[in-house]
C-alpha atoms as an extended CHARMM CRD file, in Angstrom:
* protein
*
        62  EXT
         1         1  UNK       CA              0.0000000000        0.0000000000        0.0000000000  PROA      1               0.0000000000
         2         2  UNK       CA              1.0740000000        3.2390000000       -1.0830000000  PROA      2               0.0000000000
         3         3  UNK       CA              2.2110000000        6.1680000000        1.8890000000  PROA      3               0.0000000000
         4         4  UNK       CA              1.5120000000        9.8160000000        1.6410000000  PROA      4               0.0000000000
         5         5  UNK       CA              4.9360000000       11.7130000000        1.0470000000  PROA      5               0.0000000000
         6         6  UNK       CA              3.1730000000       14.5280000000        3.3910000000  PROA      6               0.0000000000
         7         7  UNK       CA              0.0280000000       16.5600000000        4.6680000000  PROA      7               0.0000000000
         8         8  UNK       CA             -0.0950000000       18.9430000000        1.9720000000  PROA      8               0.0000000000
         9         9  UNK       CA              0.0510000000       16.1820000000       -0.7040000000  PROA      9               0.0000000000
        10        10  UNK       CA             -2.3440000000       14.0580000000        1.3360000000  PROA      10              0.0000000000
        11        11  UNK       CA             -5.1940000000       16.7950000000        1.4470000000  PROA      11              0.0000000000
        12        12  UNK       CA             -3.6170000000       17.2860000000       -2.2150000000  PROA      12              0.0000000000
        13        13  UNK       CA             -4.7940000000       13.5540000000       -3.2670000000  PROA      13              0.0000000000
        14        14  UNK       CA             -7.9960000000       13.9470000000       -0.9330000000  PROA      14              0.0000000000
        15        15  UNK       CA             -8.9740000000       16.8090000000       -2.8310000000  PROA      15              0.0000000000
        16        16  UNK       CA             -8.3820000000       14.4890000000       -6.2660000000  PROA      16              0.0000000000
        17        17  UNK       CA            -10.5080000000       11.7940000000       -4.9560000000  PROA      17              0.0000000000
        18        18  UNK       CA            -13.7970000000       13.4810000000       -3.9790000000  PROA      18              0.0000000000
        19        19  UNK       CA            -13.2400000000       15.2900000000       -8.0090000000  PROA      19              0.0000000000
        20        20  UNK       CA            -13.2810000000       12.2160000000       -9.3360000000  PROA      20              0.0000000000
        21        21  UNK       CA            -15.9990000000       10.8970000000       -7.2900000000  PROA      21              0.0000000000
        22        22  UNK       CA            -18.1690000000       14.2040000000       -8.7740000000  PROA      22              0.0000000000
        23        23  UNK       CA            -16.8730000000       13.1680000000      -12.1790000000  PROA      23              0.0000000000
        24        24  UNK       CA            -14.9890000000       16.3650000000      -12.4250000000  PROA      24              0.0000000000
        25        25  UNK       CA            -11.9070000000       14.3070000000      -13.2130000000  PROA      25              0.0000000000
        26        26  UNK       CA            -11.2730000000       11.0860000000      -15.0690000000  PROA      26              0.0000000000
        27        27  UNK       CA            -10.0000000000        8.4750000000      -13.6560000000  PROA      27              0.0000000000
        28        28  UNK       CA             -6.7210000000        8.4140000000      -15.9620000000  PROA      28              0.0000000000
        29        29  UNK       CA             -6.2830000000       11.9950000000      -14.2160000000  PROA      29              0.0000000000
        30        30  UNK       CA             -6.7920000000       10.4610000000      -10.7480000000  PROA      30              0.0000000000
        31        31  UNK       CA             -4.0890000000        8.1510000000      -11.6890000000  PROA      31              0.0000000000
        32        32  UNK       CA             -1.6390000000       11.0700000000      -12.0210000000  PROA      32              0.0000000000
        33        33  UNK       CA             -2.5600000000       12.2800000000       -8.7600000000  PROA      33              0.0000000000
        34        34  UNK       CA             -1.8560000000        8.9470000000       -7.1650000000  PROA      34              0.0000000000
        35        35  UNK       CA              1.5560000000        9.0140000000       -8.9610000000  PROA      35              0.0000000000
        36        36  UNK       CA              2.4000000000       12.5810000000       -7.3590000000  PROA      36              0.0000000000
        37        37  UNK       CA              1.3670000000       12.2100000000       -4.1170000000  PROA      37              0.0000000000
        38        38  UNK       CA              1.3480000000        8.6920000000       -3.3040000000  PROA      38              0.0000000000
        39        39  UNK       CA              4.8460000000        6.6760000000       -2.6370000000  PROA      39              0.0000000000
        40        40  UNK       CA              5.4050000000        3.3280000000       -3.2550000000  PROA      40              0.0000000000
        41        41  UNK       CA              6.8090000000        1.0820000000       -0.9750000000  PROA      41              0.0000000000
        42        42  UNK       CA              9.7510000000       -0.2430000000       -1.6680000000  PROA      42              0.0000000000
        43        43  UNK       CA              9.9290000000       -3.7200000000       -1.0630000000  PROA      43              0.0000000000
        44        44  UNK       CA             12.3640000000       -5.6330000000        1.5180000000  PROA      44              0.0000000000
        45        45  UNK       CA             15.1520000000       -8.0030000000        0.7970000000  PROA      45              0.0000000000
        46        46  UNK       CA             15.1020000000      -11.5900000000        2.1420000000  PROA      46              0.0000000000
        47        47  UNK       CA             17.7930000000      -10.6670000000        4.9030000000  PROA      47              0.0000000000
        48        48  UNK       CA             15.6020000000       -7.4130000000        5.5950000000  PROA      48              0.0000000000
        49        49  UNK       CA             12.8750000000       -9.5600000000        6.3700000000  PROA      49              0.0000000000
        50        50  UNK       CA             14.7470000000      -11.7730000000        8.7700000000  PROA      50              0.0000000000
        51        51  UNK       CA             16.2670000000       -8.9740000000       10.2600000000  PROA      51              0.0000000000
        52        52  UNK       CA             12.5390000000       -7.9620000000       10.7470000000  PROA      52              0.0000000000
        53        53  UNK       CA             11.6610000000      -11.4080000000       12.5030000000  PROA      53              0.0000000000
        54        54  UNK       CA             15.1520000000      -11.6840000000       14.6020000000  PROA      54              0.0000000000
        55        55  UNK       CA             15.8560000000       -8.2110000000       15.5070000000  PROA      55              0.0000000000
        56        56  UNK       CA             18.8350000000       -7.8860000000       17.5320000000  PROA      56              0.0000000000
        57        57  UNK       CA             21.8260000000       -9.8980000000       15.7090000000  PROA      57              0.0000000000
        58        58  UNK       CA             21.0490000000       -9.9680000000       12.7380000000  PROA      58              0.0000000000
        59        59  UNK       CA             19.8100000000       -6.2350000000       12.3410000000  PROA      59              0.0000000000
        60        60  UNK       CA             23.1270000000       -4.9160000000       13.8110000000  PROA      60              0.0000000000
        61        61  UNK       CA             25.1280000000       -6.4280000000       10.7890000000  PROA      61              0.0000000000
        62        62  UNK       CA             22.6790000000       -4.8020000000        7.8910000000  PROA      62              0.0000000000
């Protein structure tokens, strides 16, 4: 799931939503709001994941 990159983008993308939801905007030009203000996770290495599950140890030598 996406994260907002901050409050002004977040009320930014709110704003985007409730257009689109009056069919002001299309959803292609929803889309382009979700790009801007919406980051994507990046996802987690195998040993980020253990480090996740066995914190101590093996976090200290990532």
């Amino acid at each position: 799931m996406p994260n907002k990159k901050s409050l002004i983008l977040e009320a930014v993308h709110k704003t985007a939503k409730g257009l689109h939801k009056a069919g002001l905007i299309d959803r292609t030009t929803l889309r382009e709001f979700d790009r801007l203000c919406l980051s994507v996770n990046k996802p987690l290495e195998p040993e980020q994941i253990k480090c996740n599950t066995n914190w101590k140890k093996e976090c200290d030598r990532l």
